[in-house]
Each structure stands twice: as structure tokens, then as C-alpha cells.
N, C-alpha and C positions, 0 to 999 in steps of 0.2 A: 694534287695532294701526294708527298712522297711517302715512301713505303715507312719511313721512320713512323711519319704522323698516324698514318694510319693502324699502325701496330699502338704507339701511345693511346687514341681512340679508344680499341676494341679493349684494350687493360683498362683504361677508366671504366667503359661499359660494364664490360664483368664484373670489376669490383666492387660496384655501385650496385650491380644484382649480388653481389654476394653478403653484405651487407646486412645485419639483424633488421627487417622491418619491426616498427613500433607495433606492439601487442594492440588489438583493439578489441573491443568484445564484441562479439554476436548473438543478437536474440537468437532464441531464450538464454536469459543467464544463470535458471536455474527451476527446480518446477513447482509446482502448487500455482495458487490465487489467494487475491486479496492481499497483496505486498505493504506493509509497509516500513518504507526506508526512511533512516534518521543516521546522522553523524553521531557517535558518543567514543566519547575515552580516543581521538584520534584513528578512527575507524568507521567505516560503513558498517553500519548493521540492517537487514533485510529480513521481516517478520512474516511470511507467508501464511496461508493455510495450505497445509499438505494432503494433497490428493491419492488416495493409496494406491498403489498396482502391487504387481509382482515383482515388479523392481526395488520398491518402496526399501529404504534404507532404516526406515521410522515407521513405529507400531501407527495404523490410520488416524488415532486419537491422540496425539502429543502433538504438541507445539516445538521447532525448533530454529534455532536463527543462524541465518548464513553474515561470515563477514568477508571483508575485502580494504585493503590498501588502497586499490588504486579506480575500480570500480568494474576491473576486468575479470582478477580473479575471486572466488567467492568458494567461501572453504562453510561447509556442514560444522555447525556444534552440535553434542548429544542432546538428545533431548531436553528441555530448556521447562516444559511443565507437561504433565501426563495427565490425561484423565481421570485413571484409577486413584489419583494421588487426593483426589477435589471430594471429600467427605460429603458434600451436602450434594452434588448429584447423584452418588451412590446410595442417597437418602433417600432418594426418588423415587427407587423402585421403578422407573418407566425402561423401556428396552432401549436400543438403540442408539443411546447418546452420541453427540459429537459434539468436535470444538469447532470454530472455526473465525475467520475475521478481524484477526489482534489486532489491537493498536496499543503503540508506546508511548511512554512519555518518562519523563525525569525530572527528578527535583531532588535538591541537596543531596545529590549522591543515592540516591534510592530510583530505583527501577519499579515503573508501574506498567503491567502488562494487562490492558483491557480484552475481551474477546466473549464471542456469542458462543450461546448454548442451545443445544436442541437435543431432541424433536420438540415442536409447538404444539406434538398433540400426542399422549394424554397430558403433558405440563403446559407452560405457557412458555412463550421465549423469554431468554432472561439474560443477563449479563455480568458475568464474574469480572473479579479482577484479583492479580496475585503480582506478589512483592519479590527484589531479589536486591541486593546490595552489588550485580554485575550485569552489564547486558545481556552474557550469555546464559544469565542462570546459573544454580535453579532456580525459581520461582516458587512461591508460596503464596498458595489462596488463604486467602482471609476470612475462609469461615463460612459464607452467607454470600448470594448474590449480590449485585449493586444495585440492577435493575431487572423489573420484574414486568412483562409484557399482562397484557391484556383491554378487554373494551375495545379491542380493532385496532389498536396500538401494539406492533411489533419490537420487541426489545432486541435491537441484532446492530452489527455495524458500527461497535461504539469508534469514537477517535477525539482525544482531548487538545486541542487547543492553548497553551499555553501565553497570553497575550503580554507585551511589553512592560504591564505596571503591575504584573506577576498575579492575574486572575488567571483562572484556569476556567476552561469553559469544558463540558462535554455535551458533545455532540451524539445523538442515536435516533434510529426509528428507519424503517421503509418497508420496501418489499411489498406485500398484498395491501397492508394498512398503509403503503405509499406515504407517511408522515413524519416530518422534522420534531425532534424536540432538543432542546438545550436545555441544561443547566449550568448555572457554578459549582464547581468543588467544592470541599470543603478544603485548607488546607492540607490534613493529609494526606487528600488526595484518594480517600479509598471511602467516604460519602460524599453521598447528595446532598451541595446546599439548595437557594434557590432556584425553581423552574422558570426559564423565562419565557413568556407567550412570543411566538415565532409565528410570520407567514412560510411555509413552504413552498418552497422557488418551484417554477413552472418546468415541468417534465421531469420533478423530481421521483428516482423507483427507491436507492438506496447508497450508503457508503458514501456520506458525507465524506469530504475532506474540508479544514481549514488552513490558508495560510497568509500572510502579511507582508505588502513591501510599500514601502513608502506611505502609510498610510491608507493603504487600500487592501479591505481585505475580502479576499478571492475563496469564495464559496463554491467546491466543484463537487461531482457526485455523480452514479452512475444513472443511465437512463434506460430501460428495455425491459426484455428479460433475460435470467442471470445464463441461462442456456438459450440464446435466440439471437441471432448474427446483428437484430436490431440494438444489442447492446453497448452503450455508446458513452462516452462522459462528455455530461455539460458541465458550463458554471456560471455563475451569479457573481458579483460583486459590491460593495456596499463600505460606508465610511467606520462600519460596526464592526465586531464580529457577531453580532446578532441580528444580521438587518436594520433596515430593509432591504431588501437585494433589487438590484437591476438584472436583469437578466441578459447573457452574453451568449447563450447558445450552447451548440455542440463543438468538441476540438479535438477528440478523436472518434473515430468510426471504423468498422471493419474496411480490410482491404487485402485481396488477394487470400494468404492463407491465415491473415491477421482478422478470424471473426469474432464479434462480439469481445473487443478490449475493452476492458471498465475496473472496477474496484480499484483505482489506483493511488498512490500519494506523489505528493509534489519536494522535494529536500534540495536543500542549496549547496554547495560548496564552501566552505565558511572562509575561504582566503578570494578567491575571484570570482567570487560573485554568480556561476552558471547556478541556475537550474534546471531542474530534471523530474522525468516520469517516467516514476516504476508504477506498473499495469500488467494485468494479466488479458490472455486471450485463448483463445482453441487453434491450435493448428489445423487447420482445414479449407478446404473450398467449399464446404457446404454452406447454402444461401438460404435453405430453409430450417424452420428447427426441428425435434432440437438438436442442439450440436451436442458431439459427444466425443469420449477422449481423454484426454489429460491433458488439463492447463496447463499453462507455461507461463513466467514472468518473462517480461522484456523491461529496458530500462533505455531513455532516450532523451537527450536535450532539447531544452525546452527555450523558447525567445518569445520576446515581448515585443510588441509594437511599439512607437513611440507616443500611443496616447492611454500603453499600460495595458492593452488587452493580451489576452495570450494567443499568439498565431496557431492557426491548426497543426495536430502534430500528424504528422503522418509513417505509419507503421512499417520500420524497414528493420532487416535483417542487420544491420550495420550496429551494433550498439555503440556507445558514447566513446569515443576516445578513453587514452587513461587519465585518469585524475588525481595523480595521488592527495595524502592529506597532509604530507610531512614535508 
């Protein structure tokens, strides 16, 4: 090799390190638990509940949503609905309250923000919902809870479903009274029509998720408990979104300093087809419970078999490449 070549080389070398690498994200992408991610208006939106410290950016009790372009970066809105804002808790009189566990959904332009209420004890769990004409808010409660727990029946966890021929299904129930229930919406979407009678899928705890591909629709939800390294998500499958389920197992598990990932949801890409799971977990190595700390979201691609199951995901530092939406 002569000295030219070699000079040419080491200039390809360098330059090639010198070179913007591609942005990619890394768990966590952002903090709280119980994530969940939906496309709207050309944009990622990510629905957490926020976990308070002294870092906390957000009073403990408000709701806020992070967005993103490309699924890298992930920008804070202001607070998105407050607590003190929600008249009929404040009716309560009970101490304590908190929000937590949102879930989204959309229809004609209207923003519906589902999410649990506590303490379950002096009141019962129960489930609001509040309206906003943007993703990011504000939000407005509607006055009155939607669902109201009791009888060993846990009101927490909601998440709606919207199905292909434009029913709207809601999903809620777990945790100690470990129980599924559904209904349909109403149209607008802020009552309960009919309840449907459901089997509950086997090592069901809480946080249903639904969603739909080719006709199959994949029923997943957390398993353990909500602080115990044993907390894990499985899922069901079934040609409904009401059942019967088949039961498919567990597809993530703690690992390394990834303990107890659950409460997650599943969202697609609406141009190439990926999907993905945003999930929360405890950064930690502790293997007994309970864990303690400050959740963190992760978000990670998701692949299917070729007979439709979802292969197990397993917990890495690496988040998803970028994706934009434009």
C-alpha cells in the first residue's frame, strides 16, 4: 500500500467518524408510569402518570402530555388537567386524592381523557373523564364521574378502544378485585352504554390494553404487583374485542435494572406499519419487593411472528430508532 493510499484511507476514516450519527433514543424517554402513546394532529403524544419528587416540574396531581416528531425527542406541555380544577372530588371532602392511569382516545375532533381516581378508602375507586378540542389541552371534566367502583369491583385503569365499524368499547377493572369489565360508549363518548359480560383472561392484575391487526384482536394487561419485580405483561387474543380470549402468555418481564415493566400501550406508525411499546418500570436491581423510586417510561419496537403472536420484547437501554411522521 503506498503512502498516497494510505493517507486517502485514514481521510475516509476520520471523516466518516466525524460524521452526525443518527439521533436514537434511550430508555427512559421520559418519567412517570402508566404511558399511554397515540399518533394525533401528526405527532406522538404520550399520556403518563407523574410520579412527584423534587425534581417534579408538575404539581403531584395534574396530568401532563409529552409530544414528539420523531419518537426521540419528547418536549413537556403545561399542565394538561389539574386536580383542584375537578369540582366533584373536591366534593369529596376525603384527603388525599390523586390521579393517575389516563387513557386517550378521539373522535371528530374532540379529545377524551379517561383516568382513575383515589384513595378507595373513605370513597370507592372511581373513573373521570374530561374533554379538550387539542391533545394538549386543557382539559375539562364533565362534572360527575363515569365509573364508580364498588362490591370488590375496582374502578381504575380505564382505556377505550375504538373498533373499525366505529363502536367504542371501554375497557376497566383490576388490581385487588383483579376483574375485567367492558362496555360500549355511548356516542359521545363521556357515558356508559351497554355492559358486556366478559371472561377475565388468565393472570389477569390490571391495565388492560386493546388493539387490532388483521382481524385479530390482542388483549394485553399487566400481571404481578404494581410495586413487585414480578410485574410483567401478558396478553390474550381473540377474533372479538370482547372475547373469548386465548391466552398467549407473558412478553415482557423484568430484566437487569428493567424491574417490574407493565402498564403499557401498544401504537403504530401510520405510514410503515412498526409497532411499538411504551411501558413503564423501576430502575433498579432489586429482585425483592417492594421496589421503590421513580418510574420511568421506555418505548421499544415491537415484531410479530408469522403466525401473528407477539414475540417477547425484551428490556434495553437502546430506544427505537427515529421515526418521524412527516
Amino acid at each position: 500500500m503506498t503512502l498516497t493510499t494510505t493517507c486517502r484511507s485514514l481521510f475516509l476514516f476520520l471523516a466518516a467518524a466525524l460524521l452526525p450519527l443518527a439521533a436514537q433514543a434511550a430508555n427512559p424517554v421520559f418519567p412517570g408510569a402508566d404511558p399511554h402513546v397515540a399518533v394525533f394532529e401528526g405527532k406522538y403524544w404520550a399520556y403518563p402518570t407523574h410520579t412527584p419528587d423534587r425534581r417534579a416540574q408538575f404539581h403531584a396531581f395534574d396530568f401532563v402530555a409529552y409530544s414528539s416528531d420523531d419518537l426521540v425527542d419528547w418536549k413537556a406541555s403545561e399542565p394538561i388537567l389539574k386536580i383542584e380544577d375537578i369540582d366533584w372530588i373536591k366534593a369529596d371532602g376525603a384527603p388525599n386524592h390523586w390521579l393517575w392511569a389516563p387513557g386517550i382516545a378521539e373522535k371528530d375532533g374532540k379529545y377524551y381523557l379517561y383516568y382513575s381516581v383515589g384513595p378507595q378508602n373513605p370513597t370507592p375507586s372511581r373513573i373521570g373523564v374530561a374533554v379538550s378540542d387539542r391533545p394538549d389541552g386543557p382539559f375539562k371534566d364533565i362534572g360527575k364521574p363515569l365509573l364508580t367502583g364498588g362490591d370488590g369491583f375496582e374502578a381504575i385503569d380505564p382505556m377505550v378502544f375504538q373498533d373499525k365499524d366505529g363502536t367504542a368499547y371501554f375497557y376497566a377493572g383490576g388490581s385487588a378485585g383483579a376483574k375485567l369489565r367492558i362496555w360500549k360508549l355511548k356516542p359521545n363518548m363521556v357515558e356508559l352504554g351497554e355492559e358486556i359480560t366478559v371472561d377475565t383472561p388468565p393472570n389477569f392484575t390490571e391495565g388492560a390494553f386493546m388493539h387490532e391487526i388483521d382481524g385479530t384482536y390482542y388483549l394485553s394487561y399487566s400481571h404481578g404487583g404494581w410495586n413487585n419485580p414480578n410485574y410483567s405483561v401478558h396478553y390474550a387474543t381473540s377474533s372479538s374485542p370482547v372475547g373469548p380470549w386465548d391466552y398467549q402468555g407473558p412478553i415482557l418481564n423484568s430484566r437487569g435494572r428493567f424491574q417490574g415493566p407493565g402498564h403499557h400501550s401498544f401504537f403504530q406508525h401510520p405510514k410503515s406499519g412498526q409497532w411499538y411499546i411504551a411501558y413503564h418500570y423501576w430502575p433498579s436491581k432489586k429482585t425483592e419487593p417492594p421496589l421503590t423510586g421513580l418510574r420511568q417510561c421506555a418505548i421499544q419496537p415491537v415484531t410479530f411472528g408469522s403466525d401473528g403472536k407477539i414475540e417477547k420484547i425484551v428490556p434495553t437501554r437502546g430506544g427505537p430508532e427515529p421515526a418521524p411522521l412527516q
